[in-house]
LUMTI-958108 format. One record per residue (C-alpha): y, x, z negated; chain. Coordinates in steps of 0.02 Angstrom, whole numbers, always signed. Layout:
<panus>
+--------+--------+--------+--------+
!     yy !     xx !     zz ! chaine !
+--------+--------+--------+--------+
!      Y !      X !      Z !      A !
...
+--------+--------+--------+--------+
</panus>
This chain:
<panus>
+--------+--------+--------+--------+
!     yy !     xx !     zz ! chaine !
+--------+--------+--------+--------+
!   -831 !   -465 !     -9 !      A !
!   -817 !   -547 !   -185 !      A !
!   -677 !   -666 !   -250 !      A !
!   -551 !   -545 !   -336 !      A !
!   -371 !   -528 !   -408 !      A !
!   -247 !   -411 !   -329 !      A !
!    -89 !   -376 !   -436 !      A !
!    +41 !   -305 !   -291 !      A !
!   +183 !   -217 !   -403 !      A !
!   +371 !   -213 !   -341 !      A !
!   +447 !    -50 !   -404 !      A !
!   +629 !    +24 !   -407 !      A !
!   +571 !   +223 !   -372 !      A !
!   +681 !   +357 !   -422 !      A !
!   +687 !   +530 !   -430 !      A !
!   +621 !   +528 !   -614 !      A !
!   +439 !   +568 !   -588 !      A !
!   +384 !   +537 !   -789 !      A !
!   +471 !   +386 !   -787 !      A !
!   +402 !   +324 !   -629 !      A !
!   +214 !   +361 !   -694 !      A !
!   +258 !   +306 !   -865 !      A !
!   +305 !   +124 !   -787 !      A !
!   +163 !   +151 !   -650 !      A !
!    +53 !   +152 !   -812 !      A !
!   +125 !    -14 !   -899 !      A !
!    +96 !   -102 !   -741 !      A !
!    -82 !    -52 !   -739 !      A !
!   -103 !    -91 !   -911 !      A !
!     +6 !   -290 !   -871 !      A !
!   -108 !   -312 !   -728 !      A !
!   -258 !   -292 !   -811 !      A !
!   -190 !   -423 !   -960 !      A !
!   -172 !   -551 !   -824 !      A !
!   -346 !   -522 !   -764 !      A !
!   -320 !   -423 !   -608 !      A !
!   -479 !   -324 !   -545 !      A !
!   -362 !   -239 !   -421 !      A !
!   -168 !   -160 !   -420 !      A !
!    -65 !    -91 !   -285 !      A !
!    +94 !    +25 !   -295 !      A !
!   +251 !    +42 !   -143 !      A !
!   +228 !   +211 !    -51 !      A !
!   +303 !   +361 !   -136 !      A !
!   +291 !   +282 !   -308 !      A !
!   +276 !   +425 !   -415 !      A !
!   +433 !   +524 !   -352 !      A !
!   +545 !   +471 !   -188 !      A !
!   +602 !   +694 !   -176 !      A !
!   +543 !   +767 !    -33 !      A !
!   +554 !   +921 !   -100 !      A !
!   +389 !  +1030 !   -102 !      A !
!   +402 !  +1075 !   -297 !      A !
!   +355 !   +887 !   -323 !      A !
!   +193 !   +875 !   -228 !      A !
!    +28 !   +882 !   -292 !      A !
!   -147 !   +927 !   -217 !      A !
!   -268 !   +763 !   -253 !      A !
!   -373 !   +778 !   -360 !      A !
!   -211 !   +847 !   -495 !      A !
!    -85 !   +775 !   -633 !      A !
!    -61 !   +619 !   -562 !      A !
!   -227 !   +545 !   -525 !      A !
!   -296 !   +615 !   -660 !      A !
!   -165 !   +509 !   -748 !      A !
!   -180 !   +349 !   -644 !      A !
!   -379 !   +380 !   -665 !      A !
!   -397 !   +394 !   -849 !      A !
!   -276 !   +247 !   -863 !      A !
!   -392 !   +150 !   -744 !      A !
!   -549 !   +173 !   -835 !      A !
!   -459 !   +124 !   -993 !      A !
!   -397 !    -30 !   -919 !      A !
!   -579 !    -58 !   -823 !      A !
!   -467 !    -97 !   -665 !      A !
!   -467 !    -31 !   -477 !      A !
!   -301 !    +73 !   -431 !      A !
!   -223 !    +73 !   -272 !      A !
!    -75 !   +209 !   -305 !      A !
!    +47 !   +163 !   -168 !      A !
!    +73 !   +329 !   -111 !      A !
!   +106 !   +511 !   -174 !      A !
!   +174 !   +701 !    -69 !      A !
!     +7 !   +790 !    -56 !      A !
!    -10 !   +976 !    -50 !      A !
!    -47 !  +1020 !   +144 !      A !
!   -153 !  +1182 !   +121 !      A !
!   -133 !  +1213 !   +293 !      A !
!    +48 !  +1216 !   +312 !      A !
!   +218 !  +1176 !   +242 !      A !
!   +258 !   +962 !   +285 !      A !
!   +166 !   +876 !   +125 !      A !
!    +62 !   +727 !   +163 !      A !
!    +89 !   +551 !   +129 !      A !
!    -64 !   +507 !    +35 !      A !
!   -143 !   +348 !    -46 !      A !
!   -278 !   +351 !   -151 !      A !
!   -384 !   +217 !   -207 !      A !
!   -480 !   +241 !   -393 !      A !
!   -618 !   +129 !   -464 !      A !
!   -635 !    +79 !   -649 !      A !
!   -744 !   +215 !   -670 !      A !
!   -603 !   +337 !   -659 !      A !
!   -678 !   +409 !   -469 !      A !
!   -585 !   +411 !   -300 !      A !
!   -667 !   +331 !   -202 !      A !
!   -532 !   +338 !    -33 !      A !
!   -402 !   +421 !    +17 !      A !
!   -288 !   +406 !   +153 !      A !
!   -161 !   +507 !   +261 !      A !
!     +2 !   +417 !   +331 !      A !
!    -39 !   +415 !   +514 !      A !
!   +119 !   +373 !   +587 !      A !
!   +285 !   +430 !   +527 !      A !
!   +456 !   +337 !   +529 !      A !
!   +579 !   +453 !   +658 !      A !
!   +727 !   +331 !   +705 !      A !
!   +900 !   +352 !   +745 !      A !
!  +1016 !   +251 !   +656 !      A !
!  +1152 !   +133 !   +751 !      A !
!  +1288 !   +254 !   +667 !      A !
!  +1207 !   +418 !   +758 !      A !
!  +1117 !   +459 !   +607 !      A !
!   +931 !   +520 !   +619 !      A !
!   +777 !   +471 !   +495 !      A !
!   +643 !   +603 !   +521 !      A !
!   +499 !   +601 !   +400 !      A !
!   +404 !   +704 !   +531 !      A !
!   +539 !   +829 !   +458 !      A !
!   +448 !   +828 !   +299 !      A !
!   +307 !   +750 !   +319 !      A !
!   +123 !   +791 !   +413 !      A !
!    +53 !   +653 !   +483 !      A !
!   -134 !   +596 !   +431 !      A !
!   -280 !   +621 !   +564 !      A !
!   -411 !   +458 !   +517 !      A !
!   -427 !   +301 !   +493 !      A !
!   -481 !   +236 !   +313 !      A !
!   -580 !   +101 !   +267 !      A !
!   -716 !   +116 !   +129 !      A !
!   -847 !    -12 !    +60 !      A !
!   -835 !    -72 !   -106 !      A !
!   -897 !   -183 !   -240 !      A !
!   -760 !   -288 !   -193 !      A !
!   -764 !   -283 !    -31 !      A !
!   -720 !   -184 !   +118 !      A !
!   -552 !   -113 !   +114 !      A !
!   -425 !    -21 !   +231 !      A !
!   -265 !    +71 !   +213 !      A !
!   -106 !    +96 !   +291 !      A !
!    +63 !   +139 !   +238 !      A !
!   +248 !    +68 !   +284 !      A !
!   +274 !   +110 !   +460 !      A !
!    +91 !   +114 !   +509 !      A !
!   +136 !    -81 !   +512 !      A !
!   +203 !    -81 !   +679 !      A !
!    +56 !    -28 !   +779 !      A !
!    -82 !   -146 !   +791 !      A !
!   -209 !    -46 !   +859 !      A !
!   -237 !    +36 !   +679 !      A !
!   -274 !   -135 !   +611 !      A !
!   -394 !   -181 !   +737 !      A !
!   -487 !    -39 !   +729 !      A !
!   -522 !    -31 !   +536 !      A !
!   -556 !   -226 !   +577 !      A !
!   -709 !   -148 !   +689 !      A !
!   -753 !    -38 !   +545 !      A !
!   -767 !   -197 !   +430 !      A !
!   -604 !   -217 !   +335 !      A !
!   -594 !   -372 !   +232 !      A !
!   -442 !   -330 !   +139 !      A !
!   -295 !   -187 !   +186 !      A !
!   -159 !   -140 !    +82 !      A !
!    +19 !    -80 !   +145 !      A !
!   +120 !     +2 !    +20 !      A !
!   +308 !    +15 !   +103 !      A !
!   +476 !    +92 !    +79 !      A !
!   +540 !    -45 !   +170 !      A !
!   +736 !    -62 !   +181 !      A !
!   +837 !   -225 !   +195 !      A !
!   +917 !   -227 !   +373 !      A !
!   +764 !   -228 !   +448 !      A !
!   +635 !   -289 !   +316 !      A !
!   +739 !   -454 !   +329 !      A !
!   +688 !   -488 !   +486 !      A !
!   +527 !   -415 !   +512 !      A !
!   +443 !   -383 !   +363 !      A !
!   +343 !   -537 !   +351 !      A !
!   +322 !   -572 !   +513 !      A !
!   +235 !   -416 !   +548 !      A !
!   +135 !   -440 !   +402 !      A !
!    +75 !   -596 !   +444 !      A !
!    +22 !   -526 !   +621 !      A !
!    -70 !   -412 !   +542 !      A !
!   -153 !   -534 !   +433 !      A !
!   -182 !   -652 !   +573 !      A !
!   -219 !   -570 !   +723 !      A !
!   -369 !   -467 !   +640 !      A !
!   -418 !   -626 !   +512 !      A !
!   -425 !   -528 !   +352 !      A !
!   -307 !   -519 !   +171 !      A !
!   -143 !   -411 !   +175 !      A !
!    -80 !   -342 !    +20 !      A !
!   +106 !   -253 !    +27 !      A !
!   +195 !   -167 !   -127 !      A !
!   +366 !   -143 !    -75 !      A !
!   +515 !    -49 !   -133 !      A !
!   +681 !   -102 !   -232 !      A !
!   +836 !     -5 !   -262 !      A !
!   +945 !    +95 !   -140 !      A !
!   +960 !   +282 !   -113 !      A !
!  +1067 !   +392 !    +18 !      A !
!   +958 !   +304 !   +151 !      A !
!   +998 !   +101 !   +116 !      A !
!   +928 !    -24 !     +7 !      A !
!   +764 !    -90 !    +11 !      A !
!   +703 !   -262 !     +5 !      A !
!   +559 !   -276 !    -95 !      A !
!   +477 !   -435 !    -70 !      A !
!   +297 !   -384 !    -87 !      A !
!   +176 !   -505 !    -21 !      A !
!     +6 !   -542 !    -28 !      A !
!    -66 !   -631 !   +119 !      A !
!   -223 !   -749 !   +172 !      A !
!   -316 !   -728 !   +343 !      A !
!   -202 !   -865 !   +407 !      A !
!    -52 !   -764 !   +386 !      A !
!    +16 !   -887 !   +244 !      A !
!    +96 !   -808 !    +59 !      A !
!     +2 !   -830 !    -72 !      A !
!   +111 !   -753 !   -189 !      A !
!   +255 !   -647 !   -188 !      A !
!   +395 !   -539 !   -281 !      A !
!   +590 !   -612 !   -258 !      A !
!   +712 !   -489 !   -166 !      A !
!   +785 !   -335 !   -240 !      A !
!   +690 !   -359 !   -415 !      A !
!   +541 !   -265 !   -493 !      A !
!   +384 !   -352 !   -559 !      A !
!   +236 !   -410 !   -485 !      A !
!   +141 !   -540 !   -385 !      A !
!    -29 !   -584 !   -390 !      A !
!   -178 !   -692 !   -309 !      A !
!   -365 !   -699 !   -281 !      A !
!   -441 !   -681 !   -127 !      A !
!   -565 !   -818 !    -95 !      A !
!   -722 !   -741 !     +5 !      A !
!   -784 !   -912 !    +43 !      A !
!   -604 !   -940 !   +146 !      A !
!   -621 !   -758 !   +250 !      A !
!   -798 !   -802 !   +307 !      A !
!   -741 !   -973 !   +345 !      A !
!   -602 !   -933 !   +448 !      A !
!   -692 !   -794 !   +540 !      A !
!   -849 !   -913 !   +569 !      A !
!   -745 !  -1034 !   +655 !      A !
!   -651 !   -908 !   +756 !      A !
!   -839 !   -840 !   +804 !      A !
!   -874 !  -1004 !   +861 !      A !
!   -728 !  -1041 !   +956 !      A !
!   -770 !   -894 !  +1087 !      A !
!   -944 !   -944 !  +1112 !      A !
+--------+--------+--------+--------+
</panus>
C-alpha cells in the first residue's frame, strides 16, 4: 500500500437519477481539486427506485459515465452502489464498482447480505424482496493498495471482514443507506470494530435525507487501523470528508500486533 487521499462523499439520493449522476459527477470533479487519488459514493447513489426499469447491466450508462469522468479527472472511483441487471433472474443486484483513472473496472462487487428486519411497529424491510444477494468476496490489488468491499448491512458480520483481511485487504470501503435510529447508536461503533479488529483503514459514504422508510444519518467516516476518525461528514448534511492513509502507520500497527503473539 501507498500513502493516498480518499474523498468519502455524503449524498442526499433521490429518485432523480440525472440529477443524482450529474452531482455524482461534481463531486468527482471537487475531489480531484482537493487532491484526492480516491472517492467513494453511499450505496444506491445513482437512483434509490427499486423498480427494474432503473437498473443497468455493468459495463452500461452509468459507468461509462462515472468512467469517462474518472479518466478526465485522473482519479480512482468507488461508485457507492448501483441495481444491476441479474441475467439470471428477476431481484437486481446491489453492485459496487471500483474504476481506475484509466477509465477500466477494475472490481466489482455483489451485496452479500441483505437487510430483512421487522420494524418495532409490525412493519417488514425486505430487500431480499428486491434484491439478489452477491455470491464472493471482493478484494483486488491495486496501485494503491489492496482493497475490499462491502456494502451497508454487510457491516454486521465480521467474518466477511476477516476473511478479505486473509486475502490482503489494506483498505475496505462501506457505502451505507444507513438510517438514524439505529446509525446513532451503532454506526461508528461497528465501524470501528471493523477497523480494529482486522487492523486495516475503513472508508463509509453514508446517506442523508428521508424517504417512506426513515431518515438517514449520514455521518460518513473514514477510519485508521486503530479504530479512531480521521475525518468525517456532520449529521444529516451532504458534502464530503477526506484523509490520507499513512502506509507507514498500517505496517506499524500490524508489526507490533505480529509481535505481540510471538
Amino acid at each position: 500500500m501507498r500513502k493516498f487521499i480518499v474523498a468519502a462523499v455524503q449524498m442526499d439520493t433521490g429518485n432523480d437519477k440525472n440529477q443524482n449522476l450529474q452531482q455524482m459527477l461534481q463531486y468527482i470533479e471537487e475531489a480531484a481539486r482537493r487532491g484526492a487519488d480516491l472517492v467513494v459514493f453511499p450505496e444506491v447513489a445513482t437512483i434509490l427506485s427499486e423498480a427494474e426499469v432503473h437498473a443497468e447491466p455493468i459495463p452500461g450508462p452509468t459507468t461509462r459515465l462515472l468512467a469517462q469522468k474518472a479518466k478526465d479527472c485522473g482519479i480512482w472511483v468507488h461508485g457507492g452502489s448501483m441495481s444491476e441487471i441479474n441475467p439470471n433472474g428477476l431481484r437486481t443486484y446491489n453492485t459496487s464498482v471500483l474504476i481506475n483513472p484509466a477509465g477500466e473496472i477494475v472490481a466489482k462487487y455483489r451485496k452479500l447480505h441483505n437487510f430483512d428486519m421487522i420494524l418495532p411497529d409490525g412493519s417488514s424491510v425486505r430487500e431480499s424482496d428486491n434484491k439478489e444477494p452477491g455470491s464472493h468476496i471482493v478484494t483486488v490489488q491495486t496501485e494503491l493498495g489492496c482493497l475490499g468491499f462491502a456494502i451497508c448491512y454487510d457491516m454486521r458480520f465480521p467474518e466477511l471482514f476477516r476473511i478479505m483481511r486473509l486475502q490482503g485487504a489494506e483498505v475496505i470501503f462501506l457505502p451505507a443507506n444507513f438510517t438514524l435510529p439505529t446509525g446513532k447508536d451503532h454506526w461508528e461503533p461497528l465501524l470501528r470494530a471493523r477497523a480494529i479488529e482486522n487492523i486495516c483503514y475503513v472508508a463509509a459514504s453514508n446517506r442523508v435525507g428521508a424517504d417512506e422508510y426513515g431518515t438517514y444519518k449520514g455521518h460518513s467516516v473514514i477510519l485508521n487501523p486503530y479504530g479512531q476518525v480521521i475525518a468525517s461528514c456532520n449529521d444529516g448534511e451532504q458534502g464530503s470528508a477526506t484523509a490520507a492513509l499513512d502506509d507507514e502507520m498500517l505496517m506499524k500497527i500490524r508489526y507490533m500486533h505480529k509481535l505481540n503473539r510471538m
